[in-house]
matplotlib code that plots the C-alpha trace (Angstrom):
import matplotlib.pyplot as plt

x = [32.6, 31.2, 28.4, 28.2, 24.7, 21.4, 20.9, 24.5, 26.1, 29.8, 31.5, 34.9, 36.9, 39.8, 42.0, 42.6, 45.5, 45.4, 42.9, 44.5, 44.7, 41.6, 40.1, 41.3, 40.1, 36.5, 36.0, 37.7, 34.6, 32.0, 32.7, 32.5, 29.8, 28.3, 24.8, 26.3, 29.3, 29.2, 32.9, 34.0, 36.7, 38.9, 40.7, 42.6, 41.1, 43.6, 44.0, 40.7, 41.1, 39.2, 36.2, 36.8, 37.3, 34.1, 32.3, 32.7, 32.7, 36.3, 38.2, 41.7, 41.3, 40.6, 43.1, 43.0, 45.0, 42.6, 40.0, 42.9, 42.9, 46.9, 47.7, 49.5, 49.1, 50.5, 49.3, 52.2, 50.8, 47.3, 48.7, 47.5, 46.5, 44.9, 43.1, 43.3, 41.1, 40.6, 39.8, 37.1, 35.3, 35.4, 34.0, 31.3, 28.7, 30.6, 31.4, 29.4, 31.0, 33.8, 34.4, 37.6, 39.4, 41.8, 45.8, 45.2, 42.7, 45.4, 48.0, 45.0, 43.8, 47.3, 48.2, 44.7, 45.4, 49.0, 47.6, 44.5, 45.8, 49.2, 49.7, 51.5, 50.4, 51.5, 49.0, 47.7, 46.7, 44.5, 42.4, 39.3, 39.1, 36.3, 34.5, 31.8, 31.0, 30.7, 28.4, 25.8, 26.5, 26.5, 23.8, 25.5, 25.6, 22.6, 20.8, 22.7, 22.3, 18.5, 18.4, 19.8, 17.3, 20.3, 19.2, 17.5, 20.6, 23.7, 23.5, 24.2, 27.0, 30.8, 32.9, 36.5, 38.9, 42.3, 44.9, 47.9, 51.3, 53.4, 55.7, 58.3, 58.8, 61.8, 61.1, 62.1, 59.7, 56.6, 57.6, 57.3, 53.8, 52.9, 54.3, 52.3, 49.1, 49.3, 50.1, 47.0, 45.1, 46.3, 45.2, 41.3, 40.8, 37.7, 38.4]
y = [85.2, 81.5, 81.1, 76.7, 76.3, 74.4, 76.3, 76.2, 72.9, 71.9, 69.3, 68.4, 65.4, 63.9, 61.3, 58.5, 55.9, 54.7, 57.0, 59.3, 63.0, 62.9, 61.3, 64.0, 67.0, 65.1, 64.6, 68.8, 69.9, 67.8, 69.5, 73.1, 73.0, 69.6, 68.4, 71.2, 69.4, 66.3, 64.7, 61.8, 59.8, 59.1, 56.1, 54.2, 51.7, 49.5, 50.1, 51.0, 49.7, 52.1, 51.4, 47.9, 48.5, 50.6, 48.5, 45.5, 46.7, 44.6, 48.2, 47.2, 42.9, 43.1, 44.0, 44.4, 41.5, 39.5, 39.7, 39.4, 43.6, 43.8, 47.2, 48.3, 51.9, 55.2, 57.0, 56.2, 58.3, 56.0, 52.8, 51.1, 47.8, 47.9, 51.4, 52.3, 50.7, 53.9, 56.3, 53.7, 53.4, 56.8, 58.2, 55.2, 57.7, 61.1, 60.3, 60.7, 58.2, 57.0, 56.9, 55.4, 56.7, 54.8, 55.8, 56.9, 59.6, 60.8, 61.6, 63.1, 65.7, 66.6, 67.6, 69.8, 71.3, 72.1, 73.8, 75.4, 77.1, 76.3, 74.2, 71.3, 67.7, 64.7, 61.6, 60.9, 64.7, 64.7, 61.5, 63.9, 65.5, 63.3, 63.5, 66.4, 65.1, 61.3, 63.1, 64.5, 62.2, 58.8, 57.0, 56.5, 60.3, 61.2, 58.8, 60.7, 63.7, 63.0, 60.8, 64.1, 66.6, 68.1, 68.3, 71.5, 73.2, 72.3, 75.6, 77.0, 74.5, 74.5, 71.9, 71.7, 69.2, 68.1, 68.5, 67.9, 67.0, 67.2, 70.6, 68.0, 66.5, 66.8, 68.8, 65.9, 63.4, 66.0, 66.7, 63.3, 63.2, 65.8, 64.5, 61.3, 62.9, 65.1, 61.3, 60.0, 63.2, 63.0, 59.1, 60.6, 58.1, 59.0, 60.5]
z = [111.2, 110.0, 112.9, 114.1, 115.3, 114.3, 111.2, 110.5, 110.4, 110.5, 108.8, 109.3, 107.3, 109.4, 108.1, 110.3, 111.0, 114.6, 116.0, 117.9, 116.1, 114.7, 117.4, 119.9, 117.0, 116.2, 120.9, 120.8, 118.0, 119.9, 123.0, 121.7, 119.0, 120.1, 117.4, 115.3, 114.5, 112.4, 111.6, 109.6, 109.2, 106.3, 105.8, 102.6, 101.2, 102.2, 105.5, 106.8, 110.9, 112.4, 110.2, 110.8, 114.7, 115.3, 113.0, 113.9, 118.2, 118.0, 118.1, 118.8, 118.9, 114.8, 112.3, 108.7, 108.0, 110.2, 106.7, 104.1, 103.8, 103.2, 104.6, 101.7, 101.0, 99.8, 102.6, 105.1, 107.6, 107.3, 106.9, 110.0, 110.7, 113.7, 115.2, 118.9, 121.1, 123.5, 120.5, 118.5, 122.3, 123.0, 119.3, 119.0, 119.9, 118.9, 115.2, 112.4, 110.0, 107.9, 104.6, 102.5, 99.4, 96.9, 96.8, 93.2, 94.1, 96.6, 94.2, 92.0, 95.2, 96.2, 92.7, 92.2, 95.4, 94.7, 91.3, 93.0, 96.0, 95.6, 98.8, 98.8, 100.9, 101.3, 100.5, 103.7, 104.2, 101.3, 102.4, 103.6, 100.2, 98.8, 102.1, 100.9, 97.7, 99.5, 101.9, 99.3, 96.7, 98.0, 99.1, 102.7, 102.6, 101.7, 104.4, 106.9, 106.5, 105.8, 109.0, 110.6, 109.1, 107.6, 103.7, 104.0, 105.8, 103.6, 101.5, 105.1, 105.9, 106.7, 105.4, 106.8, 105.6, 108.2, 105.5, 108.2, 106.7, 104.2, 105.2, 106.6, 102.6, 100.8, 97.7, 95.8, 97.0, 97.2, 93.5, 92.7, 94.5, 92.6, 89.3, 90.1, 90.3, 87.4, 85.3, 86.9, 86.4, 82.9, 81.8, 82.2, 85.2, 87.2, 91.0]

ax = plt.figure().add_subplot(projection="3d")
ax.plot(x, y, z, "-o")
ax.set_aspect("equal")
plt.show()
């Protein structure tokens, strides 16, 4: 019953290691709601190669290590150093944009999700999390969806976050996600 059209807007938040999943979602929701459709990619901050790829027009013959970016990340899933070639080409002119998000903020979304709705993620799953409120409250946000005469339809949009993973954990490790985000939660830092 949620109608996708010009008055309607989608937005979807994918995480993104190499390219592939969210690449093959982001060209699947192009196809069947085209304009209407806006996704983004979400990357650690540490491991951003797909920004770095697409940005850049390198794709796959620039890594992160190539600029000192170490890779390092909680989001095991995410932690890629160099994006797929194929996907970056094929989603230059399909993707809206791509935004990155700290490890700490990961624990911090997986543990307010598992207390919210009582679903339980792994790090890299809850990478899209921050993607609405980077859309309308950064500046980089805020120029897009103004640059796509989208401001006066966002009380009529869909936002859908790609929160894949995590029902493979062993109860012990997801509780110590969990665990790590309620510490984090708990010292007051900002997400």
């Amino acid at each position: 019953g949620i109608n996708i059209d010009g008055q309607h807007p989608l937005f979807v938040y994918l995480p993104c290691g190499v390219g592939g999943g969210p690449g093959g979602v982001a060209f699947g929701l192009k196809i069947l709601f085209g304009s209407h459709v806006h996704c983004f990619f979400a990357e650690p901050t540490h491991s951003p190669c797909m920004l770095l790829g697409m940005m850049t027009g390198l794709h796959n013959q620039i890594s992160v290590q190539d600029l000192g970016i170490d890779n390092i990340t909680e989001a095991d899933g995410l932690a890629v150093g160099r994006p797929s070639g194929f996907v970056g080409k094929t989603m230059e002119k399909l993707l809206s944009g791509i935004f990155t998000i700290e490890d700490d903020k990961l624990y911090k979304l997986l543990a307010m999700l598992a207390d919210t709705e009582d679903i339980y993620i792994e790090p890299s799953a809850a990478a899209g999390f921050t993607g609405p409120s980077w859309l309308i409250k950064t500046y980089e946000g805020k120029e897009y969806l103004k640059s796509m005469r989208l401001l006066d339809k966002m009380d009529n949009s869909s936002h859908i976050v790609w929160a894949t993973g995590g029902s493979m954990v062993p109860d012990a490790i997801m509780m110590s996600y969990y665990h790590k985000g309620k510490s984090l939660i708990a010292s007051k830092k900002k997400i």
